[in-house]
Structures are given as C-alpha cells and as structure tokens.
N, C-alpha and C positions, 0 to 999 in steps of 0.2 A: 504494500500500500504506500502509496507517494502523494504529499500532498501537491497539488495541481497550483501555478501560477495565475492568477485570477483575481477577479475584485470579490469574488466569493468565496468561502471555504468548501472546495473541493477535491475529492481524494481520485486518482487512477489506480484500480485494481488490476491484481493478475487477472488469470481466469478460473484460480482455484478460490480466491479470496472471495470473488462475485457470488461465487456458488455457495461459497460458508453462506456469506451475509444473505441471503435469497432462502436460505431454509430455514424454514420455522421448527420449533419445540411445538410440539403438542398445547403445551402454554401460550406460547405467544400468538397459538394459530385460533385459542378459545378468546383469549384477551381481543384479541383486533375485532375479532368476530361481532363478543358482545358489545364493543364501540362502535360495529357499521350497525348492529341490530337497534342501541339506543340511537343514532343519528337516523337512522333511517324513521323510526316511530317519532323522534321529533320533528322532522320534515310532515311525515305525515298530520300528528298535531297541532300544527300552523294554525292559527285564525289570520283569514283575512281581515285586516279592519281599512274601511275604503280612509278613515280620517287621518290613517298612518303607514299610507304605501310604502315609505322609503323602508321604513323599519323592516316592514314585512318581505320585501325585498331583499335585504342586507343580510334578514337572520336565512332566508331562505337559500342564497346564494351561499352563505357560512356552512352551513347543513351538506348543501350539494359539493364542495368543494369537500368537505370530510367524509364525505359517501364516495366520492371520488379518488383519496387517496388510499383508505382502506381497503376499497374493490382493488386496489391496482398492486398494493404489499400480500393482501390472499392470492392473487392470482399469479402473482410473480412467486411465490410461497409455490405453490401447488403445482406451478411448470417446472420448477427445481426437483420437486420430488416425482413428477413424473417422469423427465428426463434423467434423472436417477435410476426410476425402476426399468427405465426404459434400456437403458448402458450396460443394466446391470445382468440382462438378457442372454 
C-alpha cells in the first residue's frame, strides 16, 4: 500500500491488498447490512411536507447517497468472495 500524490488522501494497492480490503467478516457483512436496512426504512419514512421542500430534499438525497454507498461495499464484499470461490475451483 503507497500513499498516492494528490490533494486527497489516497492509497495505491497491490492486487493482493485490494482483495484483503474487498472481503468482509461475516460481521462486517451483518453490520453494513443492518445500516443499508435502517437507511433504507428511513428513506422510506420521509414525510413530504410541501412548506419545507428543501429539507425534504437534502434529508432524502443524504438517505440515497448512504443506500448508495452500502449497496456498493456489499457488492464489492460479495464479488471478492465469489471470485474467490470461483479460483478456488
């Protein structure tokens, strides 16, 4: 792992390192789960209220952008270990 020249903190992995960090524990794979499962029920729980669009907007798009990155860590979670079981063939 190397950190990366940038105006952000970013690392360059091997291709071993990518695959550690890509697989989840059993734990972290329940953990992420139950935070897409409560983001998602508060997305769904929204009131509209027409006298306070922006708000309803800002929490809606906050909701979707955390339902977005959870879906994207389970899914990357679960191609590692299938590409796993798949090698291991």
């Amino acid at each position: 792992m190397q950190l990366q020249e940038n105006p952000f903190t970013s690392y360059e992995f091997t291709v071993e390192e990518l695959a550690a960090a890509r697989k989840l524990s059993p734990l972290h794979k329940a953990y992420y789960q139950t935070l897409l499962s409560d983001a998602v029920a508060s997305r769904i729980a929204l009131q509209f209220t027409p006298n306070d669009i922006n708000s309803f907007l800002q929490q809606e798009a906050e909701l979707k952008g955390q339902i977005g990155i959870l879906n994207m860590l389970l899914s990357e979670g679960a191609h590692t270990v299938a590409k796993a079981a798949s090698s291991e063939v």
